[in-house]
N, C-alpha and C positions, 0 to 999 in steps of 0.2 A: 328617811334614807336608811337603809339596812347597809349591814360591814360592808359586805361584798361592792355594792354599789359604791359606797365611801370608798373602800381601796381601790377599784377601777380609778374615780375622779382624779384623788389624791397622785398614783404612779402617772396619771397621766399631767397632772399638775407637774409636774418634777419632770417631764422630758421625755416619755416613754413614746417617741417617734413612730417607727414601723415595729409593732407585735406580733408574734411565731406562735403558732400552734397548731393543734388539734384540742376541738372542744369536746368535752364530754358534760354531764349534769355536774359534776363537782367543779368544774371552771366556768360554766355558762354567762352567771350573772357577774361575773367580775369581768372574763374579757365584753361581755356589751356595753359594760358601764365605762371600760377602755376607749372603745370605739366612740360610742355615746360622746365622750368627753375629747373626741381628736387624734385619738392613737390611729394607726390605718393597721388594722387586722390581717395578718395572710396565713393564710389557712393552708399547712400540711397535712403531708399525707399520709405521716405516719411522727411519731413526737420525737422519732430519732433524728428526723429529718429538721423536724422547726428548732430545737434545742440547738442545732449544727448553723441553721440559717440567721438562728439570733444572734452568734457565736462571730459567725464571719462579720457581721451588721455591724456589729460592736467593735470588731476591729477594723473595718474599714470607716467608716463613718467617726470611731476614733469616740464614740458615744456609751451607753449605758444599753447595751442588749436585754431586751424582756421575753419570754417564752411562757406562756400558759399553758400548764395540761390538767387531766382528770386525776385524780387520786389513785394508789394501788399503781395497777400496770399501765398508767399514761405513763408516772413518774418511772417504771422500772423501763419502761421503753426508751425513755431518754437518757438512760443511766452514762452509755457510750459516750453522747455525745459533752454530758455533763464532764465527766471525767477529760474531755479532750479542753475543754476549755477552763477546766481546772489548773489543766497541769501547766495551760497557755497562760493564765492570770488575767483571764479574761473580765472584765465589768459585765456579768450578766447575772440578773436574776430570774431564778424559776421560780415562777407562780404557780403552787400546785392547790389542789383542792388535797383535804386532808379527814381520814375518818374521825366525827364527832369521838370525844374522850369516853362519853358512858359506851357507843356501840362496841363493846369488845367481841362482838361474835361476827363483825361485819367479814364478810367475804373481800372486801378492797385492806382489809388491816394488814400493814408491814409495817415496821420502824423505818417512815421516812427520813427522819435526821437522821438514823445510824446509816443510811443507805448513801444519804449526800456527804457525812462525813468519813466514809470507806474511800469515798473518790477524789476528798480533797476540798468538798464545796464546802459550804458555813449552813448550818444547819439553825436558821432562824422562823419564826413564827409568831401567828396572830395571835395573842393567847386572851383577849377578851374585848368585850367591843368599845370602853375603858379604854383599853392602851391599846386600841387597833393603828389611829394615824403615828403614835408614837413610834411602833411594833414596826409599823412598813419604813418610816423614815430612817431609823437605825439599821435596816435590811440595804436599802440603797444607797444608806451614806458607807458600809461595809462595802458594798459591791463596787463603789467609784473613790471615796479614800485608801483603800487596802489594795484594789483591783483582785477581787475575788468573787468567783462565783456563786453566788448565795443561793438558799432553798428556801421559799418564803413559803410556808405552810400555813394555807387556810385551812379549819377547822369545819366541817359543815355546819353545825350548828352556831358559832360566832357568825359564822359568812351572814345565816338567817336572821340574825338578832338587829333589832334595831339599832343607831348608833345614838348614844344619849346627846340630850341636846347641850354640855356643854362642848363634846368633842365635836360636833355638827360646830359651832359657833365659832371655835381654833380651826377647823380644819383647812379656814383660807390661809393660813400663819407658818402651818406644820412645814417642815423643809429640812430634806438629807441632815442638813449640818454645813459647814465649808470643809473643802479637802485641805487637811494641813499643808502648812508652807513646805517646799523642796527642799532637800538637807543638800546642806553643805557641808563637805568636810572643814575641820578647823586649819588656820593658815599653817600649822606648823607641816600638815597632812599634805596641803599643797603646795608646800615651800620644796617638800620631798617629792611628789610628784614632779615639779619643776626640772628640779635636779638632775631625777631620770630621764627628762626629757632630754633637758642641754648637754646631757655627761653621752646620750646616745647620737651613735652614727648612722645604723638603721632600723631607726623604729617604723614599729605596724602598726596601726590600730584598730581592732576588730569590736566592731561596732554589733548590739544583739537587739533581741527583743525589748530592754529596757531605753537604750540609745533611741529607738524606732517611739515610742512611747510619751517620750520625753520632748519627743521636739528636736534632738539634738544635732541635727545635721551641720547648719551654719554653724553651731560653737565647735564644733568638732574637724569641720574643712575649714576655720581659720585659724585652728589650736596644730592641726597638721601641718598648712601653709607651713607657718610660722616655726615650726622645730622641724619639717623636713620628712614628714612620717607619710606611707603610703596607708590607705585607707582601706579598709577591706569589713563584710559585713558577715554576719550567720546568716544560714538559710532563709531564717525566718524574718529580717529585715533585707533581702536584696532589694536593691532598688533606694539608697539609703544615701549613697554618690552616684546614680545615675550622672553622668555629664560631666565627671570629673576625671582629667586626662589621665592622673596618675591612681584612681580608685582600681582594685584589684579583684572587683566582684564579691563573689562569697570563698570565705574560708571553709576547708574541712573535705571532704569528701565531695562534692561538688566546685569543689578550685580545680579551675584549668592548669596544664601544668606549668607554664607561667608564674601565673599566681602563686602556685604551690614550691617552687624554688623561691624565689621573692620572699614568701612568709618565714619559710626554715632558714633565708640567709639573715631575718632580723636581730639585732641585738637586746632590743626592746621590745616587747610584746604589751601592749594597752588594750586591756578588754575593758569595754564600756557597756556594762547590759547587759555582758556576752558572758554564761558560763564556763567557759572552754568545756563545754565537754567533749568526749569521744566524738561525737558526730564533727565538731567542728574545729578539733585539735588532730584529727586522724590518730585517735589513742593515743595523744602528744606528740607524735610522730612530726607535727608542721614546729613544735616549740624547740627551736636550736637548743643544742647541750650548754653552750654559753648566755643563751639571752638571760635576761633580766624580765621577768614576769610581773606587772601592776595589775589589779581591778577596781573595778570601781563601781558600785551597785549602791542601791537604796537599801538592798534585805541584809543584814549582818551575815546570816546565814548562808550567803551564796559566795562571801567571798573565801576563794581557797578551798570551797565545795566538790571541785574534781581534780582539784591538781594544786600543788602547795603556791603561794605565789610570794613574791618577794615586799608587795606592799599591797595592801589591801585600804581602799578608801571608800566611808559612808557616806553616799553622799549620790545624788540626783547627776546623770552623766552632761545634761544641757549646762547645770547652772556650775558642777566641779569644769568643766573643758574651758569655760568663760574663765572662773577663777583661775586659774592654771595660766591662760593666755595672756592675764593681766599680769601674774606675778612672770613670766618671762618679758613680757613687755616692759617692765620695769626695771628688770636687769637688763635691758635691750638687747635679749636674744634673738636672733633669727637666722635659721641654718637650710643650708640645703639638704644638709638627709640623705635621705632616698631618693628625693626626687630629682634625678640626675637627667640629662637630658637621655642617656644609653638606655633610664628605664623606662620615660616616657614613649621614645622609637619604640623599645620591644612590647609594652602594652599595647602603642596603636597596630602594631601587627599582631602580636599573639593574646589580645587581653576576652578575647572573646570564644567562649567555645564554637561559633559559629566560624571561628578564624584557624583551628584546627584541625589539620589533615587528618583524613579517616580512609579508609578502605573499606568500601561496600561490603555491608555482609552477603556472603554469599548466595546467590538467588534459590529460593525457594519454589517451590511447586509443588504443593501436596494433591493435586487432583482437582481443586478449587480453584487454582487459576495461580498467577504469581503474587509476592509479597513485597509489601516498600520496605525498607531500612528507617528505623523511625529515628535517625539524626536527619534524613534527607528529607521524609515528612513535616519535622520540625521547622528544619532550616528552610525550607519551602514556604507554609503557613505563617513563619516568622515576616517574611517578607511582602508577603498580602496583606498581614492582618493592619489596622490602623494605629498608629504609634499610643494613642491613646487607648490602653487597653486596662483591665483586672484577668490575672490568670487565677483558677485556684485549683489547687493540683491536690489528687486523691494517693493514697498509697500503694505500693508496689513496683515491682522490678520495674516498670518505665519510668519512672517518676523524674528519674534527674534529666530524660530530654526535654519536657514541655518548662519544666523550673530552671534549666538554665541556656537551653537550644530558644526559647522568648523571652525576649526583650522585656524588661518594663520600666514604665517612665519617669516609677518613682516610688519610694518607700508602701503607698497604696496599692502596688502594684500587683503583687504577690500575695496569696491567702493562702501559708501553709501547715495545715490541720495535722503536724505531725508531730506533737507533743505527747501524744497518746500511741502515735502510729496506726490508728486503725485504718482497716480499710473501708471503703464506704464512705465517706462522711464528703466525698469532693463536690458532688452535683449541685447536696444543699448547702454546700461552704459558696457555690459560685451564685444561688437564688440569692443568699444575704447580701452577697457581694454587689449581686445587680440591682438588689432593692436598695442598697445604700450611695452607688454611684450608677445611674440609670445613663448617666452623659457617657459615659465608657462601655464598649463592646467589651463581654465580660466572657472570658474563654473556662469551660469546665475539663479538664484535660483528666481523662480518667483511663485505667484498665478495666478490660472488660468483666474483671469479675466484681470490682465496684462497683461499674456503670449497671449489672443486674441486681447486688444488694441494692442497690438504691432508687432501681428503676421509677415505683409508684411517684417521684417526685417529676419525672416530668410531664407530669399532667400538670404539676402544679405551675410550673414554667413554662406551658402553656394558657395555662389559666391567667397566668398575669400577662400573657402577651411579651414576654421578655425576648430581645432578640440574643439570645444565648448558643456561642456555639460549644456543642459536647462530644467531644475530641475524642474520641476511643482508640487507646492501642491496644488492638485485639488481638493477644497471642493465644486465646482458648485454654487457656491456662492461669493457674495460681505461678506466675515464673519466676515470685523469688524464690519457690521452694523448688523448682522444676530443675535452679539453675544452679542452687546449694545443695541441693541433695543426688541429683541426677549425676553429676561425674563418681558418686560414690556408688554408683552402680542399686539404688536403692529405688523400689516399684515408685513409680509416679499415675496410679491409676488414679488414685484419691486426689491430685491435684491437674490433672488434665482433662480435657472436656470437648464435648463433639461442637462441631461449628453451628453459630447459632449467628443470621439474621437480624444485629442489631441495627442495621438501619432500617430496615421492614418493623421493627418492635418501636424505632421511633417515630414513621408513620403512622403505625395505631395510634398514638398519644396525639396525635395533631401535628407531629413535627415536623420540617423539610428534612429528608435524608439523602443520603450517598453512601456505597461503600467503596473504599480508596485502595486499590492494590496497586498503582505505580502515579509520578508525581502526576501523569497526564488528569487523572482522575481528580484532582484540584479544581481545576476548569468548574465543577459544581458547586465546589465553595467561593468562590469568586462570582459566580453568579449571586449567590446567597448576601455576601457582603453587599453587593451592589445594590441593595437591597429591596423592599421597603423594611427584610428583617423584623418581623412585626410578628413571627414566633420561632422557636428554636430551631435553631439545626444540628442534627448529629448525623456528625462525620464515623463511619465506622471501619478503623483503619486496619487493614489487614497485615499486619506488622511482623517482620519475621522472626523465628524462633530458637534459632542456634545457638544464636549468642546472648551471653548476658552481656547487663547491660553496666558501664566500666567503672560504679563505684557500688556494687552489688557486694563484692570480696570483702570493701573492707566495712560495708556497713553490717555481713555478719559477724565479723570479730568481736561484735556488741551482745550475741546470745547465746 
């Protein structure tokens, strides 16, 4: 058995489920030995695409994402998507193929560690066929104790080399490591948490990426119960209190405005996971002059990272909301709060952006035909689609109707790839999504300038037969910059664009299409649903273009 082959077995020993890539010669023999060994292979169409697809897998599935590519420019083609799941803390490892150490004249030579650690990731490698199962083992026990994107660099000449027969003879033994135990903060940490709890009349608590991570839902809806605190999540965990009467949705830029009085009348503010940052504090704007500001994170480093807070706690958000619960349990606290009946009434009327009056934008017609209002789009498709669903939403001025204008039914609900902010990355956030929950009709909700950087992947989403629907709000335009820079009177040639045909472009690929200019034109996706759904369908919505869209303003206050 040669490296290559041993690390195929091994990552697949260790869990490596569904594997992303494009192959080239420098990954060949390690993803077959993947496959070989039970991993299921799915092959993109470009590395930017499978890096993104491993990315989503790994957080839905709640697993260990793997992604193989070629050496040189497989790796530089991934670099996007690397960095977005960097900045996410995502458990995935890239398997790259890497130039032999003598070839210094090779035409694929870059400094692949200095490249993964520019964006964040752990730049780890094979470095002999000696400490190859050791090399991979510490690569995956980083990627799933740390929750870090790691860079696992195959050497070509190690890959070649045979594996000695004592590491052949260990290699059924080799394994990550265990993930260290959950920190706790110490009781005097949550004696004070306590405190703020019982001392407050309305606490929130904003629940993040780490709460979502952790499990923490039950410790955290019987830790509110119990002190009186309305619940509310960041973008990136909605779906976290699904079903909970007095949950508040998401905080920040995307809170209804409901929700968004609600938060600034609190006294207490409890981020669990959640960095407050600008996206999700509205520049502080949602943190009252008076409240009292707690966090509570695993990383030392994040607490009091965007904004100063009054108590900061180390500590795992499931097993601190449990401790916390206990020690009021114990002083036999339990308070109403917030949770007042006046604010349960105004939630079940106003808790839902779908419960929000609007005013049609005004109709359109550019020669093409007429344009939908994509809250009416939304709130339309919301209604059809099946309660069981995965939404995963790409970047740009649409973004916050398909992320909070749909439903979702629970913390898995939402895949949102916008730690990086790029645009692109939605299609193949929503193939990982489906290859990881296939029981769920999995929605890819994109703008059109997306849905064409990333076209080459739905062939691949045909390829797998996924019933995939890809949502386009197509305003032929780049329209966050259309909608930020256009009232200043500043040329927008460079971000506007002649109308293009994308459900004709998703025909060619195999797909069922439509293009949707008023809700009548639904009627085709409703057929669709009904299905057998047995390959994608893009929606190509013709959405209109006046207006931005209503938290555009203050998400540029950020650049």
């Amino acid at each position: 058995m040669n490296v290559a082959e041993a690390v195929g077995q091994t990552l697949a020993r260790f869990g490596a489920g569904a594997v992303f890539g494009v192959v080239g010669s420098g990954n060949f023999h390690v993803t077959n030995a993947l496959a070989a060994n039970g991993a299921r292979f799915v092959a993109a169409r470009h590395e930017g695409g499978a890096v993104t697809m491993a990315d989503a897998y790994a957080r839905v599935s709640r697993g260990l994402g793997v992604v193989t590519v070629h050496q040189g420019p497989g790796l530089t083609n991934a670099v996007t998507g690397m960095a977005e799941a960097a900045k996410s803390r995502t458990p995935l490892l890239v398997v790259a193929g890497e130039v032999a150490a003598a070839a210094v004249r090779s035409n694929f030579r870059v400094d692949q560690a200095a490249i993964a650690a520019a964006v964040g990731a752990v730049p780890e490698r094979v470095h002999s066929p000696q400490t190859a199962l050791a090399d991979v083992a510490r690569a995956c026990r980083t990627a799933v104790a740390e929750r870090r994107t790691v860079l696992l660099g195959l050497p070509l000449d190690v890959q070649a080399a045979d594996l000695p027969d004592s590491s052949a003879r260990t290699s059924a033994r080799a394994r990550p490591g265990r993930v260290p135990a959950l920190p706790v903060p110490p009781p005097a940490a949550i004696a004070g948490l306590a405190d703020a709890l019982q001392a407050a009349r309305r606490p929130v608590f904003v629940a993040g990426r780490g709460a979502r991570l952790s499990g923490a839902r039950d410790a955290l809806a019987e830790l509110a119960g119990r002190c009186g605190a309305l619940p509310a999540t960041s973008a990136v965990a909605r779906g976290l209190f699904a079903g909970d009467p007095f949950a508040l949705d998401v905080s920040g830029g995307f809170a209804t405005p409901a929700a968004a009085e609600l938060i600034r009348g609190a006294d207490l503010v409890v981020a669990w996971g959640c960095s407050l940052n600008m996206w999700t504090t509205r520049h502080g704007a949602l943190i009252g002059r008076g409240a009292a500001v707690v966090q509570v994170d695993v990383d030392a480093h994040a607490l009091g990272a965007h904004r100063p807070v009054d108590l900061g706690l180390i500590g795992d958000a499931a097993e601190t909301a449990r401790a916390a619960s206990a020690e009021l349990g114990a002083r036999g606290h339990r308070a109403i709060g917030y949770r007042t009946p006046e604010v349960a009434e105004r939630l079940a009327r106003e808790g839902r952006w779908q419960d929000v009056p609007y005013d049609e934008h005004p109709g359109e017609d550019g020669g093409d035909g007429p344009r939908i209002d994509p809250r009416t789009l939304t709130i339309a498709l919301d209604g059809m689609l099946p309660r069981e669903r995965t939404v995963a939403v790409d970047s740009g001025n649409f973004m916050g109707y398909p992320a909070m204008f749909l439903d979702v039914p629970d913390d898995d609900g939402l895949v949102f790839t916008q730690a990086f902010q790029s645009v692109g990355l939605g299609l193949a956030s929503a193939i990982g999504a489906a290859v990881a929950r296939p029981d769920r009709l999995t929605v890819a909700a994109l703008g059109d300038g997306g849905a064409l950087m990333s076209v080459a992947e739905l062939e691949t989403a045909v390829r797998l037969g996924l019933g995939l629907l890809v949502l386009v709000y197509d305003d032929e335009a780049y329209g966050a910059e259309v909608h930020h820079f256009g009232p200043g009177g500043h040329p927008l040639d460079a971000v506007t664009f002649p109308p293009a045909d994308l459900a004709a472009i998703g025909r060619g690929f195999g797909c069922a299409a439509a293009t949707v200019r008023t809700a009548d034109d639904l009627a085709a996706v409703a057929r669709w649903l009904a299905g057998p759904r047995d390959r994608p369908m893009v929606v190509d919505a013709k959405v209109t273009r006046r207006c931005p869209s209503w938290w555009l303003e203050e998400a540029f206050r950020g650049h």
